[in-house]
SEKOL-331532 format. One line per field, with one value per atom (N, C-alpha, C): x, y, z; residue number from 1; residue in one letter; atom name. Coordinates in pm, 1 decimal, always signed. Last residue first. Example, Ala and Ser with C-alpha at 12.3 -4.5 7.8 and 13.67 -1.06 7.14 Angstrom:
BEGIN
x: c(+1285.0/+1367.0/+1290.0/+1319.0/+1230.0/+1320.0) $
y: c(-225.0/-106.0/+3.0/-569.0/-450.0/-330.0) $
z: c(+708.0/+714.0/+787.0/+780.0/+780.0/+780.0) $
k: c(2/2/2/1/1/1) $
r: c(S/S/S/A/A/A) $
a: c(N/CA/C/N/CA/C) $
This chain:
BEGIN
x: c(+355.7/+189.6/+141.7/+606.4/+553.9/+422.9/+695.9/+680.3/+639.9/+795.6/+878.5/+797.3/+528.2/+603.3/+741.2/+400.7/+333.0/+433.6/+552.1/+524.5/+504.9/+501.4/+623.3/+627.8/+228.5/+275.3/+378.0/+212.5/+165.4/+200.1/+320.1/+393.6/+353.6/+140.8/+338.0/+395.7/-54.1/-66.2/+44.5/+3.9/-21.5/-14.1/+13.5/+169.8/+101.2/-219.1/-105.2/-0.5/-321.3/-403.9/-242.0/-302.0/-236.6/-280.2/-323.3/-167.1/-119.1/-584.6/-552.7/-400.4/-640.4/-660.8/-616.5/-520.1/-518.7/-512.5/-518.4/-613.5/-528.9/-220.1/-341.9/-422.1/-223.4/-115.9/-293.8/-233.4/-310.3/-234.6/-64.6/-74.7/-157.0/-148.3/-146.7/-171.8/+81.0/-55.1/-54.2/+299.8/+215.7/+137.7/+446.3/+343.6/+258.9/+690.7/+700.0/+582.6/+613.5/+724.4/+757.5/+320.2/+410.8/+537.2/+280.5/+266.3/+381.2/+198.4/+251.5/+211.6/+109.6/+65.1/+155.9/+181.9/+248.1/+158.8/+132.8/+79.5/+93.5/+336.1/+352.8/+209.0/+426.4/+384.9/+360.9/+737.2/+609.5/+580.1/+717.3/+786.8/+684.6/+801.3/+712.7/+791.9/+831.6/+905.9/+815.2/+708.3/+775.7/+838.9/+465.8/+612.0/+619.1/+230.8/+331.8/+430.5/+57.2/+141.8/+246.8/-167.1/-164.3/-81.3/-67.2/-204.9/-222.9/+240.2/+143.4/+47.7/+336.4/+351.3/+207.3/+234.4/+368.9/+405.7/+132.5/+129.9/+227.4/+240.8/+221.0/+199.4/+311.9/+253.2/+140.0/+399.1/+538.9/+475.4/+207.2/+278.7/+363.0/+195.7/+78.1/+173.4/+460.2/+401.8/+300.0/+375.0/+453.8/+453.2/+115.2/+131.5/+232.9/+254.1/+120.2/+122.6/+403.5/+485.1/+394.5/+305.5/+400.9/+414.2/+163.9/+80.4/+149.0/+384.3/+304.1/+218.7/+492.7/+582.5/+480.7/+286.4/+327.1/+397.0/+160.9/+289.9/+266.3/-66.5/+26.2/+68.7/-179.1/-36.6/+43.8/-444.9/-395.6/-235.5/-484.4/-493.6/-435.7/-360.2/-272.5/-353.6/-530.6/-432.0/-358.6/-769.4/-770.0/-682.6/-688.8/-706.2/-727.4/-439.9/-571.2/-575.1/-193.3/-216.0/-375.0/-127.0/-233.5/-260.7/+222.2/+63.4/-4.1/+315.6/+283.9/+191.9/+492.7/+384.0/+414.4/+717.5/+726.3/+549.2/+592.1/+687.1/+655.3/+411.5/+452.1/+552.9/+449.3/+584.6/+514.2/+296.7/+245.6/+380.7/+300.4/+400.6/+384.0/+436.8/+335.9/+418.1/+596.4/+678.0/+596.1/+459.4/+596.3/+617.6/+229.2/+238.4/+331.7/+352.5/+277.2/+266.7/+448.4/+502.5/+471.9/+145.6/+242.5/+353.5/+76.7/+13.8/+147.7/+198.2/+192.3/+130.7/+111.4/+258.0/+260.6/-179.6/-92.2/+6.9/-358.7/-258.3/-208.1/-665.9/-589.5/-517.3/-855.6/-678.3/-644.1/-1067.7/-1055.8/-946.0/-1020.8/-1101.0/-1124.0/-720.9/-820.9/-907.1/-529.3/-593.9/-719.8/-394.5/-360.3/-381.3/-618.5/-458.6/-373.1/-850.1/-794.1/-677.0/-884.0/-883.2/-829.2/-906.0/-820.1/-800.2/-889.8/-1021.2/-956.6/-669.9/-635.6/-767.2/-817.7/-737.8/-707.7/-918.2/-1012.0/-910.0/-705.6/-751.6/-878.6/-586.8/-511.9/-616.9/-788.8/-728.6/-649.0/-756.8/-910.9/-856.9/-485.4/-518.9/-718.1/-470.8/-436.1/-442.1/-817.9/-705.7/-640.2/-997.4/-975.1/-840.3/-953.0/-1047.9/-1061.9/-579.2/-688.1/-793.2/-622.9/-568.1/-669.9/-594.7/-675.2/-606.1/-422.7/-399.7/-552.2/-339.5/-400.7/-417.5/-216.9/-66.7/-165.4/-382.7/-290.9/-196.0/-644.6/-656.5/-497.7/-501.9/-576.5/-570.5/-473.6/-367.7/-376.8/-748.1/-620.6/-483.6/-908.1/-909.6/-788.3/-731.7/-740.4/-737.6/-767.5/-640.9/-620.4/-1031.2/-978.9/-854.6/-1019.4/-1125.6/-1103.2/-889.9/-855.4/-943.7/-1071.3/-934.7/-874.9/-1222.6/-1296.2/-1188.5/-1073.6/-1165.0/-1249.2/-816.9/-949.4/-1018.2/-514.9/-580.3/-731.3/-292.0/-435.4/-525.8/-12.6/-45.0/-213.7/+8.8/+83.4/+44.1/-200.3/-177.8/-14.3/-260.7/-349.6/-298.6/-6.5/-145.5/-222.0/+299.3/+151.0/+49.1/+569.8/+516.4/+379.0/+826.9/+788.6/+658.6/+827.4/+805.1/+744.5/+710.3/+782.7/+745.8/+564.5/+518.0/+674.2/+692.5/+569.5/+573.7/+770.7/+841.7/+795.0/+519.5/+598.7/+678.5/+259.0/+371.1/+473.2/-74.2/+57.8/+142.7/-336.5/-293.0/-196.8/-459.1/-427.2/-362.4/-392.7/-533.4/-533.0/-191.5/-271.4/-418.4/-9.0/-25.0/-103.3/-60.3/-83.0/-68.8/+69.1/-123.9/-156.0/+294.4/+261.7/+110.4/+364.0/+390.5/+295.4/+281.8/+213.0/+246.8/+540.0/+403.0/+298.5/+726.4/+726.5/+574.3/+690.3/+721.6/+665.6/+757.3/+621.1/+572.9/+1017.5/+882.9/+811.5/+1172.5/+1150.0/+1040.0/+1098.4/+1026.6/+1059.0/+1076.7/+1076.2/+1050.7/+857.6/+847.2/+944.2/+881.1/+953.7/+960.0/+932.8/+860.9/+932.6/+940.7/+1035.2/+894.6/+728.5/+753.5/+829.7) $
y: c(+2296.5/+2313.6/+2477.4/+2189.3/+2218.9/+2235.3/+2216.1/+2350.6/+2318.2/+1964.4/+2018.5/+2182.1/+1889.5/+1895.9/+1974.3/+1833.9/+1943.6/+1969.5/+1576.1/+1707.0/+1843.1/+1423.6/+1445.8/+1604.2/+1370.5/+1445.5/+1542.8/+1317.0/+1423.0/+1481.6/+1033.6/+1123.9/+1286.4/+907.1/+913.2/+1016.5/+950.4/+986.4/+1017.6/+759.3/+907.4/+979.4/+524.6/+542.9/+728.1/+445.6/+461.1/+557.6/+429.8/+582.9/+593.9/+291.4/+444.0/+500.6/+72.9/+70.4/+196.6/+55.1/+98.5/+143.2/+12.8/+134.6/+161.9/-298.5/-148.1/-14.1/-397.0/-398.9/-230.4/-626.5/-474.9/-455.6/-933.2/-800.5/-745.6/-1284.1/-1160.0/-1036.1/-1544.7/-1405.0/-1332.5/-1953.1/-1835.7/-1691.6/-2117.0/-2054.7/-1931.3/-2290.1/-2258.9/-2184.9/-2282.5/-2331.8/-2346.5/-2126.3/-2228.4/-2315.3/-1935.0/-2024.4/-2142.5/-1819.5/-1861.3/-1942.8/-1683.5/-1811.4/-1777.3/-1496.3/-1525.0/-1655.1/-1655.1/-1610.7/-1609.4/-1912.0/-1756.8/-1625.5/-2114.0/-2097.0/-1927.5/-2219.8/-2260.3/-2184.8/-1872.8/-2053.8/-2069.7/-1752.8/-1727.9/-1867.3/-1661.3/-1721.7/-1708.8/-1526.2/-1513.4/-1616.5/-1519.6/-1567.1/-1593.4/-1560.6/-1441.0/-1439.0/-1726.9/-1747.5/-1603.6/-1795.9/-1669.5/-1659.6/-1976.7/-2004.0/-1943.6/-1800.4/-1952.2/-2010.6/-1504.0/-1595.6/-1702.2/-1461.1/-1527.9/-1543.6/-1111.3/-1265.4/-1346.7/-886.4/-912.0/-1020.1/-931.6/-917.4/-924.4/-732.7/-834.5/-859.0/-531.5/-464.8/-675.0/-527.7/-520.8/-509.3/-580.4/-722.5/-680.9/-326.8/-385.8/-469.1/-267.7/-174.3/-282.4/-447.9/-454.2/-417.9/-329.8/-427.0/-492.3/-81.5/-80.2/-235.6/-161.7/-67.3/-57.1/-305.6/-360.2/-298.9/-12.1/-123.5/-227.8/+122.9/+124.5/+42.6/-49.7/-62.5/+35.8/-48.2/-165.6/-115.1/+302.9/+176.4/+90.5/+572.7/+466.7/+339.8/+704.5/+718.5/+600.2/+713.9/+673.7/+700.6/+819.9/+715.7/+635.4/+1078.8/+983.1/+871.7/+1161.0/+1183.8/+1084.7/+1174.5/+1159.2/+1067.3/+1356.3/+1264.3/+1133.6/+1600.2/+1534.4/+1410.8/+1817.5/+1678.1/+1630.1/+2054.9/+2069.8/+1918.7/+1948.8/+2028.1/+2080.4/+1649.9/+1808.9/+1846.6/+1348.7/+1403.8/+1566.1/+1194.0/+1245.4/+1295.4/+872.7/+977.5/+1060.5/+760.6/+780.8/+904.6/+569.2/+627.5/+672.7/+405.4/+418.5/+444.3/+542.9/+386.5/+308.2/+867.6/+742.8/+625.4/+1052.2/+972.2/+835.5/+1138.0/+1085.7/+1036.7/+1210.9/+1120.2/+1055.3/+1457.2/+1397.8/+1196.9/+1578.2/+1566.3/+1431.6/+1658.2/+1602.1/+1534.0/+1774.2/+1664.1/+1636.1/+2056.9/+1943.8/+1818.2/+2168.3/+2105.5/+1957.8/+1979.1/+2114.7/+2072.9/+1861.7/+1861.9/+1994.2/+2057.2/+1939.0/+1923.5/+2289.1/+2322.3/+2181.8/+2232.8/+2234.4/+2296.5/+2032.2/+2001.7/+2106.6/+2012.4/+2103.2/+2048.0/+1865.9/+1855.3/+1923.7/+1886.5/+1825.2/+1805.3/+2103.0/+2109.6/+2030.1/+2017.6/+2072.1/+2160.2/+1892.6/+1787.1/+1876.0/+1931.7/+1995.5/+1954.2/+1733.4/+1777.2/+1953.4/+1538.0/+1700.6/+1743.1/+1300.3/+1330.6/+1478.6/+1394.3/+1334.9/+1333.2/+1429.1/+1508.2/+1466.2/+1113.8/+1314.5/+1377.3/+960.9/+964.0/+1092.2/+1065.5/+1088.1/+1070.8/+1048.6/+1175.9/+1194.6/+775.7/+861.4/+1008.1/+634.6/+693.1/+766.7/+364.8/+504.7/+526.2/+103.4/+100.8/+257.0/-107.6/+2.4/+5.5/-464.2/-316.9/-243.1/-750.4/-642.2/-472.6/-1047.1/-870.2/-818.3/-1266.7/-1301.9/-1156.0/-1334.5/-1265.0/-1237.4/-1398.7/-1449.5/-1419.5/-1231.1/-1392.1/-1430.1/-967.3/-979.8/-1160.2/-1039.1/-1018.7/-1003.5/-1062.9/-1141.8/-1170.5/-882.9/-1000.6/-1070.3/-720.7/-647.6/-787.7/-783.7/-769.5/-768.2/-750.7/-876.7/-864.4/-468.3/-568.2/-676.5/-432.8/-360.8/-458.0/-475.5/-570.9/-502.1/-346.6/-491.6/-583.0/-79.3/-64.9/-215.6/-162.0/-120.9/-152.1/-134.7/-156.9/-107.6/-51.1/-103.5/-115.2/-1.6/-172.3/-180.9/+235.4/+179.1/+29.5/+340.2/+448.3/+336.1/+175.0/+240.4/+280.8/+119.8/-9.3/+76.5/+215.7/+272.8/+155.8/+38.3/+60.9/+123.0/+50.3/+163.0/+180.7/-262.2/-165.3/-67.8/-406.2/-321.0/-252.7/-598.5/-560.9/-485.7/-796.4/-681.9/-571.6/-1056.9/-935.9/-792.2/-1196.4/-1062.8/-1014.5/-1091.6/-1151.1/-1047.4/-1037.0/-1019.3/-1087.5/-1060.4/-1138.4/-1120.8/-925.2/-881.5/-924.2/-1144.4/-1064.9/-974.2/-1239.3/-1301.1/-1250.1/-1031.7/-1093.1/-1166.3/-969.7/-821.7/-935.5/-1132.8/-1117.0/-1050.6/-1069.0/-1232.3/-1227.2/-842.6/-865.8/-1001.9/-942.4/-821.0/-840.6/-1100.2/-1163.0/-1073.9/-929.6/-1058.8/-1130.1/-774.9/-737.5/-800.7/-958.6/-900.9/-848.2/-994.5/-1098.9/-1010.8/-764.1/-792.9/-919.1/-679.6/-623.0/-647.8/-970.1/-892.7/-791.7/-1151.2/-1058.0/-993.3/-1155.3/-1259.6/-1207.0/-949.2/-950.8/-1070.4/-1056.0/-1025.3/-1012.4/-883.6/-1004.7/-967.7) $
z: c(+918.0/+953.9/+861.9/+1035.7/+942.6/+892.5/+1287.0/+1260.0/+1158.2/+1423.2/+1351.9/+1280.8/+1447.8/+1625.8/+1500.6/+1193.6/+1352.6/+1442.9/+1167.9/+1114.4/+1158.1/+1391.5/+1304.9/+1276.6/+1310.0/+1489.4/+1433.4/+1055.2/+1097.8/+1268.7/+1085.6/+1009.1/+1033.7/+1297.0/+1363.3/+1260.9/+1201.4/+1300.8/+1330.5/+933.9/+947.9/+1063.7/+1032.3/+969.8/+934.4/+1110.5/+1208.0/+1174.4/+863.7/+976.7/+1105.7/+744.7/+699.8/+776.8/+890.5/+869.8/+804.9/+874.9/+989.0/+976.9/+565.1/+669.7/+766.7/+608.6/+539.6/+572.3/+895.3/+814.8/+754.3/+1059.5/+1023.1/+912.0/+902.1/+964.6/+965.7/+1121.5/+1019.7/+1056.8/+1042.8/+1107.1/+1033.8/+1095.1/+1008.8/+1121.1/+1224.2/+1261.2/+1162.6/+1297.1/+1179.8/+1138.8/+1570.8/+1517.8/+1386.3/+1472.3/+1566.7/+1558.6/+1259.8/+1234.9/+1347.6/+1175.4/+1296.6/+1243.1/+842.8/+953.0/+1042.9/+576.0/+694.7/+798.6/+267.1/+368.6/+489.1/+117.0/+87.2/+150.2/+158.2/+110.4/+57.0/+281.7/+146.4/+95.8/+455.3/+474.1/+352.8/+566.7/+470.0/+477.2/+885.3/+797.4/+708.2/+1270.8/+1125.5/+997.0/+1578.3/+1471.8/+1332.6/+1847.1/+1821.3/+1654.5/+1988.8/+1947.9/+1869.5/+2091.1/+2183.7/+2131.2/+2021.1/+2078.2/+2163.7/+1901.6/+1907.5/+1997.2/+1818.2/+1919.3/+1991.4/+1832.0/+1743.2/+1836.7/+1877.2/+1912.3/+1827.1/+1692.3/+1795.3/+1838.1/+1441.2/+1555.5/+1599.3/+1129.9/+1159.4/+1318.0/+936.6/+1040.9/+1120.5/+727.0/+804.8/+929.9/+515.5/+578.8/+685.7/+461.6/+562.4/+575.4/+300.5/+453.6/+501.3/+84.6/+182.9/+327.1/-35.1/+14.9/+127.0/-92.3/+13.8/+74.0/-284.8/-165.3/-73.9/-440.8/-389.0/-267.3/-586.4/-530.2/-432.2/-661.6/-579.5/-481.2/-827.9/-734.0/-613.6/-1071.7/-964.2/-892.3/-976.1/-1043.6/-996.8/-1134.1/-988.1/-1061.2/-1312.3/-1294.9/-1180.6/-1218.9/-1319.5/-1341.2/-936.5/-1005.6/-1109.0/-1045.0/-934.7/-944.0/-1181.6/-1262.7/-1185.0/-1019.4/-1133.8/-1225.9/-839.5/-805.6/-887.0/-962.5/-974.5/-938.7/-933.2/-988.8/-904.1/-780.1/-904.6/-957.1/-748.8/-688.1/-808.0/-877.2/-865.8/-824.2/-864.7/-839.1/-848.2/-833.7/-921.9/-953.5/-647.5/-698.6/-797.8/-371.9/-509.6/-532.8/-165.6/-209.4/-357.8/-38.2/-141.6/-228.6/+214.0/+253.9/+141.3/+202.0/+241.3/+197.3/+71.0/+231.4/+214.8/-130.1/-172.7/-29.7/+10.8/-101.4/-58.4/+95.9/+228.8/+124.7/-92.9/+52.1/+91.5/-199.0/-243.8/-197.1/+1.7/-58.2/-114.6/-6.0/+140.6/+105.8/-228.6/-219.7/-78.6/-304.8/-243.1/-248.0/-602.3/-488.7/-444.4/-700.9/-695.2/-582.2/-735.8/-781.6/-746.5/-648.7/-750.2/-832.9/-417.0/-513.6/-637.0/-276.7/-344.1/-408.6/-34.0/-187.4/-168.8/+193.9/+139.7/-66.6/+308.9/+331.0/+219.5/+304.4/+136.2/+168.9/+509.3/+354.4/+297.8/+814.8/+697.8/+580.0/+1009.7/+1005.7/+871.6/+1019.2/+1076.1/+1088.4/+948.1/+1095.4/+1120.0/+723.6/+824.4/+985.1/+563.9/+557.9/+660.6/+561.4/+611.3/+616.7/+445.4/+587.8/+665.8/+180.2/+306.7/+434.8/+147.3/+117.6/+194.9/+95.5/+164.6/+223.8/+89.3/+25.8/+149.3/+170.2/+119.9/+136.3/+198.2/+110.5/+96.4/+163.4/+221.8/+144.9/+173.4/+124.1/+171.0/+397.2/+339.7/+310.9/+329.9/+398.1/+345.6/+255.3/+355.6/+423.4/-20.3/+77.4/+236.2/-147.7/-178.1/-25.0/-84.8/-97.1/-68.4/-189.8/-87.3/+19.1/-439.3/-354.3/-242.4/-543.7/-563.8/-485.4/-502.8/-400.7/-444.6/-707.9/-500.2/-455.4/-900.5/-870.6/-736.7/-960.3/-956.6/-894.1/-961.0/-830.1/-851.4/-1128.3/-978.4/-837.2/-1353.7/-1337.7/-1190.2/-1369.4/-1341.0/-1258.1/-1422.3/-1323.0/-1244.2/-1631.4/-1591.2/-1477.7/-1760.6/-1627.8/-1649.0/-1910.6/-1957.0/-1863.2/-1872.8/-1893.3/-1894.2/-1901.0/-1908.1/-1960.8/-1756.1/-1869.3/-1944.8/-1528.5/-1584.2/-1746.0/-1384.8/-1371.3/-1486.2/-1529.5/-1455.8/-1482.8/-1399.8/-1510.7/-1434.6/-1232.1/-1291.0/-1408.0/-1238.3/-1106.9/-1132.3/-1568.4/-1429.9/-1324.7/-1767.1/-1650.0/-1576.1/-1984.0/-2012.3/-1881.5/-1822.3/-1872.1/-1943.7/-1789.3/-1708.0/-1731.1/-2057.8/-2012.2/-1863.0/-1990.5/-2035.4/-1945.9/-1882.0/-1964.2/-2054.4/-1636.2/-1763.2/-1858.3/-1430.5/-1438.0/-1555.3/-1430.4/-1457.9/-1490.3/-1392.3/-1558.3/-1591.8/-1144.6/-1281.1/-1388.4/-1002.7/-1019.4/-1170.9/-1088.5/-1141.8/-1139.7/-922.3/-1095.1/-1166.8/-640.1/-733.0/-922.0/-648.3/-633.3/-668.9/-684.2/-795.0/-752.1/-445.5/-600.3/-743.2/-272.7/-299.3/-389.7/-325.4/-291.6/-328.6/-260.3/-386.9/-438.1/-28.2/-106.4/-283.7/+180.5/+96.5/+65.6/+458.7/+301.9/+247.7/+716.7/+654.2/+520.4/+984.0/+841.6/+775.4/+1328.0/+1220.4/+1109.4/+1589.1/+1513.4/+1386.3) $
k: c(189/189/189/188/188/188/187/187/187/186/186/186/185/185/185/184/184/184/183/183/183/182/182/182/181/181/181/180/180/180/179/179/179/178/178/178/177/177/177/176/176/176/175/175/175/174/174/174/173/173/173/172/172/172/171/171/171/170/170/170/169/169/169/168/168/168/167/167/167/166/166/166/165/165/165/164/164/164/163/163/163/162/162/162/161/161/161/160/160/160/159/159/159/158/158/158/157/157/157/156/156/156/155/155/155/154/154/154/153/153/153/152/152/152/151/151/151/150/150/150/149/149/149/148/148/148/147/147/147/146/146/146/145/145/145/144/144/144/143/143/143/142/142/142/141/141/141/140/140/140/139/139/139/138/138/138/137/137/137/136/136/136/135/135/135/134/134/134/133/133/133/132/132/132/131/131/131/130/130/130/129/129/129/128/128/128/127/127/127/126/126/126/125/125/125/124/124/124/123/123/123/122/122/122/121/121/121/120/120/120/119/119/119/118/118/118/117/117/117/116/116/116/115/115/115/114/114/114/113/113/113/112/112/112/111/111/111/110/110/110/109/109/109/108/108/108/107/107/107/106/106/106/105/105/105/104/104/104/103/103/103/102/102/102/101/101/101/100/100/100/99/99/99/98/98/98/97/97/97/96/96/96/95/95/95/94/94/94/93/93/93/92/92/92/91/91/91/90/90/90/89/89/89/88/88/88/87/87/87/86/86/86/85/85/85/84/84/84/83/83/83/82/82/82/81/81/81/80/80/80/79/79/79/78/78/78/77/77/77/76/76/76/75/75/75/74/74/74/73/73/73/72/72/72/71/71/71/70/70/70/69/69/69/68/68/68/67/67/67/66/66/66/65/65/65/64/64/64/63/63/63/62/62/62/61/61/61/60/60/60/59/59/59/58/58/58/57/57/57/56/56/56/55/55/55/54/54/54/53/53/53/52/52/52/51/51/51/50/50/50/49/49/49/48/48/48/47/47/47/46/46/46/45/45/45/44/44/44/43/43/43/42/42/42/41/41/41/40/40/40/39/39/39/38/38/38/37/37/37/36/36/36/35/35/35/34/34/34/33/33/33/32/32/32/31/31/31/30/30/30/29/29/29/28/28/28/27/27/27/26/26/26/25/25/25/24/24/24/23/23/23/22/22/22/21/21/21/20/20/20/19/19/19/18/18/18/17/17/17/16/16/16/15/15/15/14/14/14/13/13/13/12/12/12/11/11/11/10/10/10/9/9/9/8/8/8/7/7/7/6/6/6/5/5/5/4/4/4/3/3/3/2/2/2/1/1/1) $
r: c(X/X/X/X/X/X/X/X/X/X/X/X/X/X/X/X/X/X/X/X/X/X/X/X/X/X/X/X/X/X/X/X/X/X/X/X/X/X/X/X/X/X/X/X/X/X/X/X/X/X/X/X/X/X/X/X/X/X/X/X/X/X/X/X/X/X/X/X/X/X/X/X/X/X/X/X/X/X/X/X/X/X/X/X/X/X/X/X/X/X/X/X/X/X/X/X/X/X/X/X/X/X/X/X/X/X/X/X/X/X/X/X/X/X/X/X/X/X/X/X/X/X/X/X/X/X/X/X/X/X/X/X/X/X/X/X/X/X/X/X/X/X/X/X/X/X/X/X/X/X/X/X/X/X/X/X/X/X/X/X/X/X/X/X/X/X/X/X/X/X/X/X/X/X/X/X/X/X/X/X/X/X/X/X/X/X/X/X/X/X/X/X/X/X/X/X/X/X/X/X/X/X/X/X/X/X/X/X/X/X/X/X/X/X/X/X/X/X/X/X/X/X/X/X/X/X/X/X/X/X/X/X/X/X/X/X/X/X/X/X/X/X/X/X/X/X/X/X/X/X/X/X/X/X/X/X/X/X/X/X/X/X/X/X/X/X/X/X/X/X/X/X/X/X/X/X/X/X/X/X/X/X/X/X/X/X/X/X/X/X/X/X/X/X/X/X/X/X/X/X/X/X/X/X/X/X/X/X/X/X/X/X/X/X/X/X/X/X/X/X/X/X/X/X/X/X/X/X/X/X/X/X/X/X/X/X/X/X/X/X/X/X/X/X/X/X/X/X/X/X/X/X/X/X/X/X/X/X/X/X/X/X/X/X/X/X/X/X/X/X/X/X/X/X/X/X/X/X/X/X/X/X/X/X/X/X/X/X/X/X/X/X/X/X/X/X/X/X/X/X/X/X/X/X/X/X/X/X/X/X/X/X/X/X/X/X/X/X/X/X/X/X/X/X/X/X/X/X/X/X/X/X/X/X/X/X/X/X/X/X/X/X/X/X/X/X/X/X/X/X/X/X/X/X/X/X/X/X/X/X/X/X/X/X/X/X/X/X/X/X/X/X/X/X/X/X/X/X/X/X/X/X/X/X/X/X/X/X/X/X/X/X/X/X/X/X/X/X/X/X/X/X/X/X/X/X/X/X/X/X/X/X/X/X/X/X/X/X/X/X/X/X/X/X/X/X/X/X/X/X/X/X/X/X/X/X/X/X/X/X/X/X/X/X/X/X/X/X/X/X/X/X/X/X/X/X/X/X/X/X/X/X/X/X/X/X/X) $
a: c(N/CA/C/N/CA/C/N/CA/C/N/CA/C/N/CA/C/N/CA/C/N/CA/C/N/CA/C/N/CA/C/N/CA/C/N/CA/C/N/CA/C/N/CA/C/N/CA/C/N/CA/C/N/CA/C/N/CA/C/N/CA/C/N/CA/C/N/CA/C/N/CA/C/N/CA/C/N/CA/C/N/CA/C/N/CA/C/N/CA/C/N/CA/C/N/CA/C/N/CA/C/N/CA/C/N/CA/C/N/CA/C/N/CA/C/N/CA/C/N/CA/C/N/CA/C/N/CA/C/N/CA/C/N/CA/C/N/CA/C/N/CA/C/N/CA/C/N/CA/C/N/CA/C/N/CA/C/N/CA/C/N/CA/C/N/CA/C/N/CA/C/N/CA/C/N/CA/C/N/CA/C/N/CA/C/N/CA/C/N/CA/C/N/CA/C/N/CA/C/N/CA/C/N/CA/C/N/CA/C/N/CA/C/N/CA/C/N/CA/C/N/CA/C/N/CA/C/N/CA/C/N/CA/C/N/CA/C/N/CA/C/N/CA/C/N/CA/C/N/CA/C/N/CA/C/N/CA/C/N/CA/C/N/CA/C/N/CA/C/N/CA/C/N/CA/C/N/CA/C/N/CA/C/N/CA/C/N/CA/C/N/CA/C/N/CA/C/N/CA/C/N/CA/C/N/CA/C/N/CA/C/N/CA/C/N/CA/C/N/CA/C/N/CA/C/N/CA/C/N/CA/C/N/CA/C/N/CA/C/N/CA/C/N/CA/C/N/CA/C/N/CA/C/N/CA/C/N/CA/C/N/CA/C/N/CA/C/N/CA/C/N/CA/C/N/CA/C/N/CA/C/N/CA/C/N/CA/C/N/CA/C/N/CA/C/N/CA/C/N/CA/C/N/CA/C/N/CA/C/N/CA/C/N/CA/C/N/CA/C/N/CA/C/N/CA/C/N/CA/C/N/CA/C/N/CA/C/N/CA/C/N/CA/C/N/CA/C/N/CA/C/N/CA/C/N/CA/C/N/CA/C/N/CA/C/N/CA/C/N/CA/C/N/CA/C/N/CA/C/N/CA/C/N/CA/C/N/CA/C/N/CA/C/N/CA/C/N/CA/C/N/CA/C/N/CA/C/N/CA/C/N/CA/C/N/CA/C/N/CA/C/N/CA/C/N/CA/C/N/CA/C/N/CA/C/N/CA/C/N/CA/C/N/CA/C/N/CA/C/N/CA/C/N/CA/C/N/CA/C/N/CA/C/N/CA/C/N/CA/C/N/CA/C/N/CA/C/N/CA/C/N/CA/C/N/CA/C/N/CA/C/N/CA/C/N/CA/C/N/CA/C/N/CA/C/N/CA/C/N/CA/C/N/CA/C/N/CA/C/N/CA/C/N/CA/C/N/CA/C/N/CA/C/N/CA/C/N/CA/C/N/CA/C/N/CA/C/N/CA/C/N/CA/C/N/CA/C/N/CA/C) $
């Protein structure tokens, strides 16, 4: 099924939660800005922010990390991250591709530290990836054709029918399985 989303939609719909839930202006707010070390973010405001966008765009975000999901599929966690040296290079790697894209990460960076460093354009960039992971045909009708509905939730475009994409998790476990074969089958291991 087509993505009807954007990534500059989604963008502007992540930006607009972030102001409501932290009570700045959007021009205050960039792609590049850190939810944490940037614009203030606390720990009350992540859980307002989640159902927010959650509610809004009809997705569930992941509830572990990239870096549990790697490290639970290879059965190799501290391939990826040390608990007490931090990131490996292969973390890092492994980051910058996810569907998170963070950037400008180092081995030795702390789970800590990637918390607090992640961007709106992070948060956008998770959100997106799930929306891209919409059914194949609608339930309802079989139609093939996505649109955003006024309520800014995917819908059938022939019937209406609201789409549910993949659940969070599942959309990093997929998008790991296809990056780690990848990986493995190219010698990088």
């Amino acid at each position: 099924m087509n993505h009807p989303f954007s990534k500059e939609h989604v963008l502007g719909v992540v930006t607009d939660a972030l102001s409501r839930v932290l009570g700045l202006r959007i021009e205050e707010i960039a792609a590049g800005s850190s939810l944490v070390e940037d614009l203030g973010a606390e720990s009350l405001d992540f859980v307002e922010l989640n159902a927010m966008l959650e509610k809004g765009f009809g997705l569930t975000l992941p509830s572990r990390s990239v870096l549990d999901h790697a490290g639970r599929i290879t059965g190799e966690p501290e391939r990826f991250y040390h608990p007490r040296t931090g990131l490996t290079e292969e973390g890092v790697a492994l980051l910058a591709a996810s569907p998170y894209r963070y950037l400008g990460l180092k081995p030795g960076t702390t789970t800590y530290e990637i918390f607090n460093t992640s961007t709106v354009g992070n948060l956008a960039n998770i959100c997106h990836e799930i929306l891209c992971h919409l059914p194949q045909a609608c339930p309802d009708c079989g139609g093939g054709q996505a649109c955003v509905a006024a309520t800014g939730r995917a819908a059938c475009a022939d019937c209406g029918a609201p789409l549910k994409p993949l659940r969070g998790d599942d959309v990093l476990e997929h998008w790991l399985q296809r990056h780690l074969a990848v990986d493995c089958t190219a010698g990088h291991r």
